[in-house]
Structure formats: structure tokens, C-alpha cells
C-alpha positions as CSV (number, residue, x, y, z in Angstrom):
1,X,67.2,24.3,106.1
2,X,69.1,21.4,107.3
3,X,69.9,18.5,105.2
4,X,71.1,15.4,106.2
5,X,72.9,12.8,104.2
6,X,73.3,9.3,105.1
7,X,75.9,7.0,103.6
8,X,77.8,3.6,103.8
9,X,75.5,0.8,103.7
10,X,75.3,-2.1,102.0
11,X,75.8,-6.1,101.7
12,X,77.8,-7.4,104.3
13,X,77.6,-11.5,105.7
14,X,77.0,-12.3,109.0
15,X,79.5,-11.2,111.2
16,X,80.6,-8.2,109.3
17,X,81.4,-4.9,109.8
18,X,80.0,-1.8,108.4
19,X,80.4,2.1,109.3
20,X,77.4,4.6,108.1
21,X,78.3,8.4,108.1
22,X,75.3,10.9,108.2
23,X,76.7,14.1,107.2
24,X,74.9,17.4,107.8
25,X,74.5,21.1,106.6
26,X,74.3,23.9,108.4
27,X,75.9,25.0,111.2
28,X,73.7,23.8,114.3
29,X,75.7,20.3,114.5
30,X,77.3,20.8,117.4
31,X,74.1,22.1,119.0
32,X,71.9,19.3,118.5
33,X,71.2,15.4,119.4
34,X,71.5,13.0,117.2
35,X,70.3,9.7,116.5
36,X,70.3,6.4,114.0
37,X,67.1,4.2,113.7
38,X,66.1,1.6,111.7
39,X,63.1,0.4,110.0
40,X,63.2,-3.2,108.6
41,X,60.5,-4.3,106.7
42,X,56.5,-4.8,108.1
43,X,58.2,-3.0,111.2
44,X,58.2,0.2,113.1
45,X,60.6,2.3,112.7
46,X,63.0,1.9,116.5
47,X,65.4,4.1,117.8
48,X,69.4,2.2,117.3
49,X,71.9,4.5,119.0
50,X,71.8,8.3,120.4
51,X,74.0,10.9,121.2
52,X,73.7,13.8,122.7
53,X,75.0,17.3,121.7
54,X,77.7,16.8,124.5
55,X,78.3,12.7,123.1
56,X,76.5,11.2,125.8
57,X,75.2,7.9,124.3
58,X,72.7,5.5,124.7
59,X,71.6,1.9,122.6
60,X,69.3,-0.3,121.8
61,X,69.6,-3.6,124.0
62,X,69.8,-5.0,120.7
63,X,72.9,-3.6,119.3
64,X,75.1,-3.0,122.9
65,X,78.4,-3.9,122.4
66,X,78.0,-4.1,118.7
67,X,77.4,-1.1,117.6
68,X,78.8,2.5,118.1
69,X,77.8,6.2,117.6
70,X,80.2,8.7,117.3
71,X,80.1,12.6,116.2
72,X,82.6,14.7,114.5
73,X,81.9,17.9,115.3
74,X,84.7,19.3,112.8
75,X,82.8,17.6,110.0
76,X,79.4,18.0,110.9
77,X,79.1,14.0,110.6
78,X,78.0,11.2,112.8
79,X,79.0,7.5,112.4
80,X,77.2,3.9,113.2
81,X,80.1,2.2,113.5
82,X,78.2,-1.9,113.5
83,X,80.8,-4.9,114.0
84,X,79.0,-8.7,114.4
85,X,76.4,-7.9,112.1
86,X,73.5,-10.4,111.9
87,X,70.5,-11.1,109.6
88,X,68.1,-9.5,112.1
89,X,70.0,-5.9,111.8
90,X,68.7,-5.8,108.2
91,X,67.2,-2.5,108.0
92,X,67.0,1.1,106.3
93,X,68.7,3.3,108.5
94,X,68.0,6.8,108.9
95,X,69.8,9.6,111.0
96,X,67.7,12.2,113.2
97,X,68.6,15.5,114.8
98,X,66.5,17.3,116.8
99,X,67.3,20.1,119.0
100,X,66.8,24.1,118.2
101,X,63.1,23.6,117.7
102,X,64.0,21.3,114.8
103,X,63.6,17.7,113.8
104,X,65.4,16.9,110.6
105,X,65.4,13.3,108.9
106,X,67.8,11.7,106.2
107,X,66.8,9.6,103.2
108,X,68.1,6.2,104.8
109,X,70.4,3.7,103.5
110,X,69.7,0.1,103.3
111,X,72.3,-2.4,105.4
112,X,71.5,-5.7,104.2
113,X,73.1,-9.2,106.8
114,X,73.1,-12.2,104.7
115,X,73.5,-15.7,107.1
């Protein structure tokens, strides 16, 4: 069983800076993709920033150049790294891995942009 455990969210104002980590057991981390999304409220829940098990990356037009996804493969953990934060990134975000025939989900943590 695969378990994944999101952390680092919070209050920040507009124009902030906040890192989420999204730790995971087990030992297919290295093997898998994985992904942040968001869900903010009365909306779907959209895809934010992926990486591949080799750290190719891809973004949301939404978030280029704000935010980053990075993997430590060491720690089993991968970061949202989200600088110029604005109102409209208010979300609960969630971190996905897939790969191996699985598709494992964390609990979310709420990032809150005040203006």
C-alpha cells in the first residue's frame, strides 16, 4: 500500500511564496510519475505540475514560471515549489502517482492567497 502525505500549505498574501512536500511510502518512488493538482472550491479538480519518473516536467499555463516540481528520489518526496502567488491559486492541493498499475492520491493541503 502506498501512502502519500502532503504537507506545507497555508496562508500566504499575494505575492508569496510557499513550498508543499508530498512525501511517499514504499519503495516504487523512483518508478513512478508524479503530479500536483488542485481543486478550489465549485471547481474541478485540474492538473498543476507533472513529472515524470525520469523529471521530465510539464505545467499548467497558469502557473508557468511560477511554480516548480521537483522529486527527491533519496527521500521519496516531491516539492511545489509556488513563488508570485495570487488569490486565484487558492486551492486544496493534492499529489498523484501513477505508474506500476497504481494510482495513489494524498489527503490535500489547503494554500490559501489573500490580496
Amino acid at each position: 500500500q502506498v501512502q502519500l502525505v502532503e504537507s506545507g500549505g497555508g496562508l500566504v498574501q499575494a505575492g508569496g511564496s510557499l513550498r508543499l512536500s508530498c512525501a511517499t511510502s514504499g519503495s516504487i518512488f523512483s518508478r513512478v510519475a508524479m503530479g500536483w493538482y488542485r481543486q478550489a472550491p465549485g471547481k474541478t479538480r485540474e492538473l498543476v505540475a507533472h513529472s515524470t519518473s525520469i523529471g521530465s516536467t510539464n505545467y499548467a499555463d497558469s502557473v508557468k514560471s511560477r511554480f516548480t516540481i521537483s522529486r527527491d528520489n533519496a527521500k521519496n518526496t516531491v516539492y511545489l515549489q509556488m513563488n508570485s502567488l495570487k488569490p486565484e491559486d487558492t486551492a486544496v492541493y493534492y499529489c498523484r502517482a501513477t505508474g506500476l498499475g497504481g494510482d495513489y492520491w494524498g489527503q490535500g493541503t489547503q494554500v490559501t492567497v489573500s490580496s
